[in-house]
Each structure stands twice: as structure tokens, then as C-alpha cells.
C-alpha positions in Angstrom: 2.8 11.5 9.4 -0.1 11.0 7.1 -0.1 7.2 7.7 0.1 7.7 11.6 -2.9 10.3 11.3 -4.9 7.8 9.2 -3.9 4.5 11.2 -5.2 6.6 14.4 -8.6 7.5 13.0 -9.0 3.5 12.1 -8.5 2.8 15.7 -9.9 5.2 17.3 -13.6 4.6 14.9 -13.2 0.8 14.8 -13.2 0.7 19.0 -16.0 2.9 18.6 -18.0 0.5 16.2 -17.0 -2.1 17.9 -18.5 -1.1 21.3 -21.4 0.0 19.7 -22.2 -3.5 18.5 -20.8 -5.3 21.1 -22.7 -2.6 24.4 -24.2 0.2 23.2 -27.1 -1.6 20.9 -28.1 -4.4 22.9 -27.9 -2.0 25.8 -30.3 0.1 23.8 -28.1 3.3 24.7 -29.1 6.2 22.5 -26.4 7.1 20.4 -27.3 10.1 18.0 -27.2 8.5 14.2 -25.0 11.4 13.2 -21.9 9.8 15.3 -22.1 6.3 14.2 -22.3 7.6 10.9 -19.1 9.0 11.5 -17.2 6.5 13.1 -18.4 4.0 10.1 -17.0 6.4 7.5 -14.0 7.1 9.2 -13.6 3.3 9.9 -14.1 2.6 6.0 -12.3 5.6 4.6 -9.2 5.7 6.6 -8.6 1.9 5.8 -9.1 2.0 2.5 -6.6 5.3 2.1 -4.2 3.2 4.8 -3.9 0.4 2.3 -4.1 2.1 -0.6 -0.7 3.6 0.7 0.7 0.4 2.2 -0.3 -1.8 -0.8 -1.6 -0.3 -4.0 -4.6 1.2 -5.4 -5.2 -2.1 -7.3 -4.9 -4.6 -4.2 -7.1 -2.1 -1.8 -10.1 -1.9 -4.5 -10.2 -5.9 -5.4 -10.4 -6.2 -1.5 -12.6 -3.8 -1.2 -15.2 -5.3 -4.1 -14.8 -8.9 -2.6 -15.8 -7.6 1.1 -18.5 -5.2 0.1 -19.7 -8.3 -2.4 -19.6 -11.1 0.8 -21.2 -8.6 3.3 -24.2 -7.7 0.7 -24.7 -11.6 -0.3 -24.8 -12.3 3.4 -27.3 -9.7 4.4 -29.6 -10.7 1.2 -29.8 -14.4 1.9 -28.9 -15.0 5.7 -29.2 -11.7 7.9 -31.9 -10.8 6.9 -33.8 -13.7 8.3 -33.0 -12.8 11.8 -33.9 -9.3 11.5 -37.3 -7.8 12.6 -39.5 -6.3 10.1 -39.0 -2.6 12.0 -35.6 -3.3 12.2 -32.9 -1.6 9.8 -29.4 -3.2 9.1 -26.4 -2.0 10.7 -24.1 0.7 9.0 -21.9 -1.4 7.4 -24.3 -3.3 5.9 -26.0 -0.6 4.4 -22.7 1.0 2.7 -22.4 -2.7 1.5 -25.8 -2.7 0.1 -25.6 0.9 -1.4 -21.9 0.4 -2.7 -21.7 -3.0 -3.9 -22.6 -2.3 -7.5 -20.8 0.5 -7.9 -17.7 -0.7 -6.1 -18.1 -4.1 -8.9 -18.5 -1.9 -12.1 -15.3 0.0 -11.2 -13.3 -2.7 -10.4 -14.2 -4.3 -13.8 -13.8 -1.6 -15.7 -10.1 -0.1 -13.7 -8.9 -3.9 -14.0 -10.3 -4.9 -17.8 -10.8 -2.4 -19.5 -9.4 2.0 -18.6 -7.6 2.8 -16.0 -5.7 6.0 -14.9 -2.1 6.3 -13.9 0.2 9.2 -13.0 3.8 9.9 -14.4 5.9 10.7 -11.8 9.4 11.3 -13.5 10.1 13.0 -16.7 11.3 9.8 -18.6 9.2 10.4 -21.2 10.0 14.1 -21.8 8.6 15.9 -23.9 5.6 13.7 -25.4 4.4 12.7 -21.5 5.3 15.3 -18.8 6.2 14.7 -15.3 2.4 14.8 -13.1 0.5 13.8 -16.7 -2.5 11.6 -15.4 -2.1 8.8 -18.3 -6.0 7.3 -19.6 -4.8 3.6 -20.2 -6.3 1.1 -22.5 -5.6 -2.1 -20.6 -7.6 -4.5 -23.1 -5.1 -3.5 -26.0 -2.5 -6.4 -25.2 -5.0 -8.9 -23.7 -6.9 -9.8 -20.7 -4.7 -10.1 -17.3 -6.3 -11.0 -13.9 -6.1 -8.3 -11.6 -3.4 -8.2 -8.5 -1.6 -11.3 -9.8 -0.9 -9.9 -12.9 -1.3 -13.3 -14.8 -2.5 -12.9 -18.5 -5.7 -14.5 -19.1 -6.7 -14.4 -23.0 -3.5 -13.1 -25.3 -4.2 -10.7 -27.8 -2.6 -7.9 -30.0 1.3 -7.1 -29.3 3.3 -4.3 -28.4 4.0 -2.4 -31.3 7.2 0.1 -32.5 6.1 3.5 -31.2 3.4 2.8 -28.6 3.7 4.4 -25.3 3.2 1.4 -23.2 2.7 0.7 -19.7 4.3 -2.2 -18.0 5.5 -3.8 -14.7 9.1 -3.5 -14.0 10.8 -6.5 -14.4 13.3 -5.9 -11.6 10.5 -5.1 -9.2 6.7 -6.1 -10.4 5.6 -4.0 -7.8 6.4 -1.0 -9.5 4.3 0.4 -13.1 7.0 2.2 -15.7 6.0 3.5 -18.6 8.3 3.3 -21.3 7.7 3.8 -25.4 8.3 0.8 -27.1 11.5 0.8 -29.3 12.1 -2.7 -30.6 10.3 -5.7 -31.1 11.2 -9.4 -30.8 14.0 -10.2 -33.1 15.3 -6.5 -33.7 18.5 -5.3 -33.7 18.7 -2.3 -31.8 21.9 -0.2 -31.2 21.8 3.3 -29.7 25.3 4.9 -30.2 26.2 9.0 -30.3 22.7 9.6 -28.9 21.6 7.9 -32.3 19.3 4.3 -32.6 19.0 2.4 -35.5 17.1 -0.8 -35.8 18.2 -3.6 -37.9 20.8 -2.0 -39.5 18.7 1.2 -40.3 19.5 4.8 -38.7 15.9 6.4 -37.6 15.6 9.2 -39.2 15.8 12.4 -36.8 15.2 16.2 -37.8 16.7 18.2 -35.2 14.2 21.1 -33.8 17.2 23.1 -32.4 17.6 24.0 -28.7 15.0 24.2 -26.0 14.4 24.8 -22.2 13.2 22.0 -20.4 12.4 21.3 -16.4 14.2 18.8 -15.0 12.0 16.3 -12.1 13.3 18.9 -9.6 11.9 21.8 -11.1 15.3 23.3 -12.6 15.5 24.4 -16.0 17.9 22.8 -18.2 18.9 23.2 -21.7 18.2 20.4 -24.0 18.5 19.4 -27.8 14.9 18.8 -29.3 14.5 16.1 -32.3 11.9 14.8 -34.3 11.9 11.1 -34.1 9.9 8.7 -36.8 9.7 5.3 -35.9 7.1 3.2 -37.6 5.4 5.5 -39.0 4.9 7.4 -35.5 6.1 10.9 -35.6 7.1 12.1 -31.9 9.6 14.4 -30.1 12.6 13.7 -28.2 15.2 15.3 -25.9 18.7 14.6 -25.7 21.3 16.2 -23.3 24.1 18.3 -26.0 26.4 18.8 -23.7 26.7 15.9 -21.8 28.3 12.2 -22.8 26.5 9.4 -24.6 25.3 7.7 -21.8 24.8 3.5 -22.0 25.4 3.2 -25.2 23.6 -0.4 -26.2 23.8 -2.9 -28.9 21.8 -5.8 -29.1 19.0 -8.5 -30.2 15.8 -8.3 -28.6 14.8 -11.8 -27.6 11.8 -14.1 -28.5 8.8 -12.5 -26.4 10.7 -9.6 -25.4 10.6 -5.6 -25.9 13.0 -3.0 -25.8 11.8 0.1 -24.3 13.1 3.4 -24.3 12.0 7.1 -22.9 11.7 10.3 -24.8 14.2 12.1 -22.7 17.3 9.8 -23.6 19.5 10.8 -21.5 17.1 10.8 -18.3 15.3 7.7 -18.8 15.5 4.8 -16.8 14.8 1.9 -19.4 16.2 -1.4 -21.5 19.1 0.2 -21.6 20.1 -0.4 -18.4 17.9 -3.3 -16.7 17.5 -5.3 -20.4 13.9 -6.0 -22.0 10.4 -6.7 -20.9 8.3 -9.6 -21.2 5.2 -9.6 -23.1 3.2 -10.9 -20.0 4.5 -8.4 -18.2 2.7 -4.9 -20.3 -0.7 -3.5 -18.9 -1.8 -1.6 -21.6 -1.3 1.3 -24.1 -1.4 4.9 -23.4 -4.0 7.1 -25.3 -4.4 10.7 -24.0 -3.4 12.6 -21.2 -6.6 13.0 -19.0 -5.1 15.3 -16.2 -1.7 17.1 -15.0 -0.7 18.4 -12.3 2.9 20.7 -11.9 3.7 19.6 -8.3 6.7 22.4 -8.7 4.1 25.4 -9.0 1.2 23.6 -7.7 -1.2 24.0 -10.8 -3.1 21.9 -13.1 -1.6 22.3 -16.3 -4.7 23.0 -18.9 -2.3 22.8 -22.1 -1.5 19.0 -21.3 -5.2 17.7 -21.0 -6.8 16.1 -23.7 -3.5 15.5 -25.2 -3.7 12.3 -27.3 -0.7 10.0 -27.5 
């Protein structure tokens, strides 16, 4: 419904800017300013929103950068000279002009350096809740080029304990975000809800029972445990009344990682779809900047500033 609203208002204000170029200007008809005002905006806006939901965030704002960046260079060095002096520029071109910069500094920092992501299951239960709004350093595991996801300069790896985001290997369209469990060369079995690396159980201290809501807003009863992997201390739920689900034993390969989620036994991960490649990881989670609890419909204040 929301895309049919949106797709309307695009057609709807694009005929609109479209006549007004094509009749109403060189016919000098008075059109009050406040009108094409709107129609631009709701031109602009409703595309953007459109392909952000068709696409992706990261697609729509590259797009967005390179035609604000063209339409601005254009007016600068060739428009301009067929202009009057009493003349303005058109609409358009004045949102280019206005939001060029701005629209260039965000892209460069969203695709180099922070970006924010949502969590929309609870895979990661109890460290990263369902709703979190993740703050992302993306420079941590190298440079990448935006939208085709190709790694530019290498530098630092994945390490044991790092919540890491990445693009699923069975579907690079999609962003999972996983913690990292093993590293190239490890030998990682998970067996009676228990992992050991290379031979070595990790040690767990179990907090005792807990109630936990499941993604559809149920409450469940789950097994706490303190996990320490690499020095990382974190939290992890496992179902105690349910069987060991995909039990795994294997060798991580040669520019691989084995990723896991908190919430072992409701976590979609390397247990079941195999490793990751190294190209593949955008960047390393550090602190929950927002959440939202779609269930009740509040922010939760407890979760933000929560450092990972």
C-alpha cells in the first residue's frame, strides 16, 4: 500500500513538473511558488523513499549523490551561461545546489567510514536485541567501494568475539550480523549446546534461568551463560528444554569465518549455510545508538548507548 501511495505522489508531481517546464513557464502562467515547491519535494522525496524500498538505502543515496553532483556541475559551468542576470534557476537546480555537499559528506562518511543498521531478528539475543539501531565502524576491516561491495585497500581481520556485520553469502543482498566465532584454520565443534575451538571447551558459567521475548513478542524461558572467548566476556541464551539443534564440527577454511549468534538455538548462522568470506564483512559493531520494541511500540532507553 505504502509503495502504491508513494509511486502515485511521483507521478502525480513529476506530470506536474513536467508541464511546468515544458507550458506553464514559457507560457509565463503564474503559478504561486508555494505549489511548485511542492510538487518538486514530493517529486524528490517520494522517489528517493520509492527506491530506497525497492533497492536499498545504499544504492538510493550513491544515486542520489551522483545526480545531485551532475545537476550542480552543470548549472555551475554550462546553465548558467544561458541564464539572465534576473533570472533564478529552476527548483531542481536549486536543491541540487543547496544539497550537493551535504548529500557528498554523507555518502562518504555512510559508505567509508559509520554507518547505522537495524537488527531485525533476535539472533544475537541477549548482547544485541531485536529493533537495536547498530553504530557500525565500516573502516575496521578495510576500505570497500560502495554498492558493489568490492574491497578496495585490505586491512585488519575479523577477530574471535567481534560482533561483525557482513553480507550473506547465500544472498549479498541481504546484511546479517553475526559474532565471529572462529577464525581461518580453527577447529570449531558445537556439540550439547557446547563449542570448543581447537580442541578446547570455552569456558561457560551458567547464570541460571531467564525470560526472554521471542521475534514475535512471546515470552519464553531460556538458559543464560556467560561465554569467554578471546578474552571477550559476553552473554548467551540457549533453549533447556529443547534438542541440540545442528550440531557442527569442522575446519574453518583459508579466508573464511565462522559465525555464530548469541541466542544459539535461534540463530541463523555458519551452522547452517557454512562460513563467510573475508571480502564479504562490512564492519564491526560498537554501541547500540537506538532501539525501538516494535511489540509495544517504544524506544527502549536501557539499550542506548550500549557498547558492544
Amino acid at each position: 500500500m505504502l509503495i502504491q501511495l508513494l509511486f502515485i505522489v511521483f507521478l502525480v508531481s513529476s506530470i506536474f513538473s513536467i508541464l511546468d517546464w515544458a507550458y506553464f513557464r514559457p507560457q509565463k502562467v503564474d503559478i504561486p511558488k508555494a505549489i511548485r515547491e511542492i510538487a518538486r519535494d514530493g517529486c524528490l522525496f517520494s522517489w528517493l523513499i520509492l527506491m530506497a524500498l525497492i533497492t536499498n538505502v545504499e544504492l538510493t543515496l550513491t544515486l542520489a549523490m551522483l545526480i545531485v553532483l551532475i545537476v550542480k556541475l552543470l548549472d555551475d559551468y554550462v546553465l548558467t551561461k544561458f541564464r539572465s542576470p534576473d533570472e533564478s534557476a529552476g527548483p531542481y537546480v536549486q536543491v541540487a545546489q543547496d544539497l550537493c555537499w551535504f548529500l557528498l559528506i554523507l555518502w562518504l562518511i555512510r559508505s567509508f567510514a559509520f554507518n547505522i543498521y537495524r537488527v531485525p531478528s533476535g539472533s544475537l539475543e541477549p548482547t544485541v536485541d531485536t529493533g537495536d539501531f547498530l553504530l557500525v565502524n565500516q573502516y575496521v576491516y578495510g576500505i570497500h567501494l560502495p554498492v558493489l561491495h568490492k574491497q578496495l585497500i585490505p586491512f585488519g581481520k575479523p577477530k574471535q568475539g567481534d560482533i561483525a556485520l557482513f553480507y550473506y553469502p547465500n544472498d549479498p543482498n541481504l546484511i546479517f550480523v553475526k559474532r565471529v566465532i572462529g577464525v581461518p584454520g580453527d577447529h570449531i565443534v558445537y556439540k550439547n549446546k557446547m563449542l570448543s575451538i581447537n580442541g578446547k571447551i570455552i569456558p561457560q558459567k551458567d547464570l541460571g534461568l531467564t525470560e526472554n521475548i521471542d521475534d514475535t513478542g512471546k515470552p519464553e524461558t531460556v538458559k543464560k551463560m556467560e561465554e569467554t572467548l578471546a578474552g571477550h566476556k559476553y552473554n548467551i541464551i540457549v533453549q533447556p528444554y529443547t534438542p541440540n539443534y545442528r550440531e557442527t564440527d569442522l575446519v574453518v577454511p583459508k579466508g573464511q569465518y565462522f559465525m555464530m549468534g548469541d541466542n544459539r538455538d535461534n540463530s541463523n548462522d555458519s551452522r547452517y549455510w557454512g562460513t563467510v568470506p573475508e571480502g564479504e564483512f562490512i564492519g564491526k559493531a560498537i554501541l547500540v545508538w537506538m532501539s525501538w520494541d516494535s511489540h509495544t511500540w517504544r524506544i527502549q532507553w536501557n539499550r542506548i548507548g550500549t557498547f558492544l
